[in-house]
ZAMARGU-4260 file (C-alpha; in steps of 0.2 Angstrom, whole numbers, plus 5000, padded with zeros to 4 digits):
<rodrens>
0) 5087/4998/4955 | 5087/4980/4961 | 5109/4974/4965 | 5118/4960/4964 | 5122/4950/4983
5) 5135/4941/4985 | 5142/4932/5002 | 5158/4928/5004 | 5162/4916/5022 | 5150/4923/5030
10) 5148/4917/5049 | 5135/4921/5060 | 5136/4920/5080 | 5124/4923/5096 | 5138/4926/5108
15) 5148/4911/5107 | 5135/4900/5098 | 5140/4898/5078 | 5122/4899/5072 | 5129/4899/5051
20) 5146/4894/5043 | 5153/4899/5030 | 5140/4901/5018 | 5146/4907/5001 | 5134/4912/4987
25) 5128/4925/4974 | 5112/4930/4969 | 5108/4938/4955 | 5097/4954/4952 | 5079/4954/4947
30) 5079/4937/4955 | 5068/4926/4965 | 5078/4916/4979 | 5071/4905/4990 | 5080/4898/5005
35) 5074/4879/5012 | 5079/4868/5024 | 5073/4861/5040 | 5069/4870/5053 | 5083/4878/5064
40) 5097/4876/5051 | 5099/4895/5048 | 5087/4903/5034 | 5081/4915/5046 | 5095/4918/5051
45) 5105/4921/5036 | 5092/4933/5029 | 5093/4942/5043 | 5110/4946/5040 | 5110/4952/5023
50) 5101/4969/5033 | 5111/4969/5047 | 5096/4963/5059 | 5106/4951/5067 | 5115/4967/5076
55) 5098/4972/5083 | 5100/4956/5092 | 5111/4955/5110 | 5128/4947/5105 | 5122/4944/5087
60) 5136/4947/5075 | 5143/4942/5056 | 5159/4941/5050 | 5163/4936/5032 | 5157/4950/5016
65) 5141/4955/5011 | 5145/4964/4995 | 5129/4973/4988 | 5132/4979/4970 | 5151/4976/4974
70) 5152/4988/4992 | 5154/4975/5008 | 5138/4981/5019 | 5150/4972/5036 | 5163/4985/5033
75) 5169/4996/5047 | 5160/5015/5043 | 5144/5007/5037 | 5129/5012/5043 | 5118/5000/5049
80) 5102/5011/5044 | 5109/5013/5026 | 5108/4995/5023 | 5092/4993/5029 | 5085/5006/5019
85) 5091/4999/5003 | 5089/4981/5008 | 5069/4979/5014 | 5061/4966/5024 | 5045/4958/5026
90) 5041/4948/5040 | 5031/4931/5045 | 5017/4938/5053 | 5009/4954/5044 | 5014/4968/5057
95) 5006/4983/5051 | 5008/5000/5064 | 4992/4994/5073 | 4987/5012/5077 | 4992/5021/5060
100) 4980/5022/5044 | 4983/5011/5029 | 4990/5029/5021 | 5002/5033/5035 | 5010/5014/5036
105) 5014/5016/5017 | 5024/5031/5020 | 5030/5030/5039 | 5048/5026/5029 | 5047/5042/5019
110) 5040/5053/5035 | 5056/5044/5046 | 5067/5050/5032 | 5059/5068/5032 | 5046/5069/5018
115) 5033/5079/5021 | 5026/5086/5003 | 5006/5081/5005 | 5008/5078/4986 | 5023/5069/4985
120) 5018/5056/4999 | 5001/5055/4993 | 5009/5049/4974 | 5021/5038/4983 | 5006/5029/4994
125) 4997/5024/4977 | 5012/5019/4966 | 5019/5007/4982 | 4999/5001/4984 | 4998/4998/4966
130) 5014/4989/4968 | 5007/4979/4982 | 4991/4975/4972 | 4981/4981/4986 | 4975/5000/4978
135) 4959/4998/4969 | 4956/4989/4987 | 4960/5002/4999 | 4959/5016/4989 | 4943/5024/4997
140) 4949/5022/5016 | 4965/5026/5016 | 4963/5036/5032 | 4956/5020/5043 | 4967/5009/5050
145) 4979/4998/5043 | 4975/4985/5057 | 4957/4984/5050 | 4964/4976/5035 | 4962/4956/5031
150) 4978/4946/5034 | 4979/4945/5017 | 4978/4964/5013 | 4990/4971/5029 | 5002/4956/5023
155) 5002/4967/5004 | 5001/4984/5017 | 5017/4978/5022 | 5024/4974/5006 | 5018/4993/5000
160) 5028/5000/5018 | 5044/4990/5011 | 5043/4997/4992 | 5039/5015/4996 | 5055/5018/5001
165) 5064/5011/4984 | 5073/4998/4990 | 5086/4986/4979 | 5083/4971/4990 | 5065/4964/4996
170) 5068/4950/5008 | 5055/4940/5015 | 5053/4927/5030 | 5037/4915/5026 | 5027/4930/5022
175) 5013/4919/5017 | 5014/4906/5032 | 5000/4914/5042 | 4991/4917/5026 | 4974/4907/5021
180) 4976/4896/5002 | 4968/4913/4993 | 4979/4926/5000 | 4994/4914/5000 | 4993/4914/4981
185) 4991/4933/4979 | 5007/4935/4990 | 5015/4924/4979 | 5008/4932/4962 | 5015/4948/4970
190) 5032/4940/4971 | 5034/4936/4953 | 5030/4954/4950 | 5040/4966/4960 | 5056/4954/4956
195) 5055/4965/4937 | 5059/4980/4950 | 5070/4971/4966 | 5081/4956/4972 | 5070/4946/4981
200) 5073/4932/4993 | 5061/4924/5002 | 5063/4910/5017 | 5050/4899/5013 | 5045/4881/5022
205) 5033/4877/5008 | 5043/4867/4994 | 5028/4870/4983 | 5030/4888/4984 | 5048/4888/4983
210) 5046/4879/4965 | 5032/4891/4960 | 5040/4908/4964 | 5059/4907/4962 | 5071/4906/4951
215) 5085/4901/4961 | 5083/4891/4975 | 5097/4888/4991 | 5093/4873/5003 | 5102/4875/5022
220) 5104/4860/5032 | 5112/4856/5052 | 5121/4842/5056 | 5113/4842/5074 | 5105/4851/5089
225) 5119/4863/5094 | 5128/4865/5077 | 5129/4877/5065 | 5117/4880/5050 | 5128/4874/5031
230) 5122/4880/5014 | 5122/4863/5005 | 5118/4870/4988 | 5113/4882/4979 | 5106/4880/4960
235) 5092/4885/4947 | 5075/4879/4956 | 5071/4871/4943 | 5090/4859/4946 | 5086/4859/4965
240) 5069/4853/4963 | 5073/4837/4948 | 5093/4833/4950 | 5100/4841/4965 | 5118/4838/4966
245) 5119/4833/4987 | 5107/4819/4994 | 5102/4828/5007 | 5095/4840/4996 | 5086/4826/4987
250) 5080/4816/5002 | 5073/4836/5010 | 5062/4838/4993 | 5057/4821/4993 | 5050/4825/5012
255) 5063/4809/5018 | 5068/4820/5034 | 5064/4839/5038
</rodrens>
């Protein structure tokens, strides 16, 4: 059951570094949102707040709300863990376990979470891989390792580790930047799929993929080398992309700077 996302002020800091200000925004279930801007002006950053990966970081921390279906994921008593279960992530770089089989990444969540019916993981392992597109690939060496896989595939093995454990929200940091054109295209096929199931955001550098696979799309800009990351605006992509509101947007789109 994908949920709704909305931030309210939320700051992020490294120590005393203000990395992201006050970004306000909402996104919408069975979405596609894409994050742009030029490099250094918070995306990453950001994303990594909506699971409360920045914690994992010495002296990160958020302040603001990040409501997930209405509850704030920042408020004292949360767990950490919980959000990251419900909220999924996939990374740049496809980083399958290197020493597990393509069967045992799927459901290393499950197994973390005390699952152990053979049967119950072995039906979870093929809906997520079906999921993922990546079944009718794997399907006859599931016990080999995930490692063995192209780029293409683990980067789908991934995405298969991240829906197994029925997450609401998918996010993604350039998961197809490493990729080749083919396999680039099969991620992003992938996208407009599991968004019928999950919010999806994706931080993406590539303003033709952003076009192609979201429906919403937020563009992050910095005003210089040691100042914080801004949401500029946040529309339909389809707005963003012909008649952005701020020029800054524009003149980004248009590849005048970034």
């Amino acid at each position: 059951m994908s949920k709704r996302i909305e931030a309210k002020g939320v700051n992020v800091h490294y120590g005393d570094f203000l990395a992201v200000e006050d970004v306000t925004m909402t996104i919408e279930p069975n979405t596609v949102t894409a994050f742009i801007g030029p490099s250094g002006c918070g995306k990453t950053t950001f994303l990594r707040s909506l699971n409360r990966m920045i914690e994992t970081i010495p002296g990160g921390r958020v302040s603001g709300e990040i409501l997930m279906d209405g509850e704030n994921t920042l408020a004292p008593g949360i767990d950490p863990v919980s959000v990251r279960a419900d909220v999924g992530m996939v990374f740049q770089r496809p980083n399958p376990f290197p020493t597990m089989s393509i069967f045992d990444n799927v459901v290393a969540g499950l197994k973390l979470n005390g699952i152990k019916n053979k049967k119950r993981l072995e039906e979870v392992a093929e809906e997520a891989l079906r999921g993922a597109n990546l079944w009718e690939e794997v399907k006859d060496r599931l016990s080999r390792p995930g490692a063995g896989l192209s780029g293409g595939q683990q980067q789908r093995l991934c995405i298969a580790r991240a829906i197994a454990v029925k997450p609401a929200v998918i996010l993604m940091d350039e998961p197809a930047s490493a990729l080749d054109p083919i396999s680039t295209l099969a991620i992003e096929d992938l996208v407009a799929e599991i968004k019928h199931e999950y919010t999806v955001v994706i931080v993406t550098h590539n303003m033709q993929q952003a076009s192609r696979v979201s429906d919403n799309t937020a563009f992050f800009n910095i005003a210089g080398i040691g100042k914080p990351g801004k949401l500029i605006e946040m529309n339909s992509t389809q707005k963003i992309f012909s008649n952005p509101d701020k020029k800054s947007t524009e003149d980004y789109i248009s590849g005048r700077f970034g």
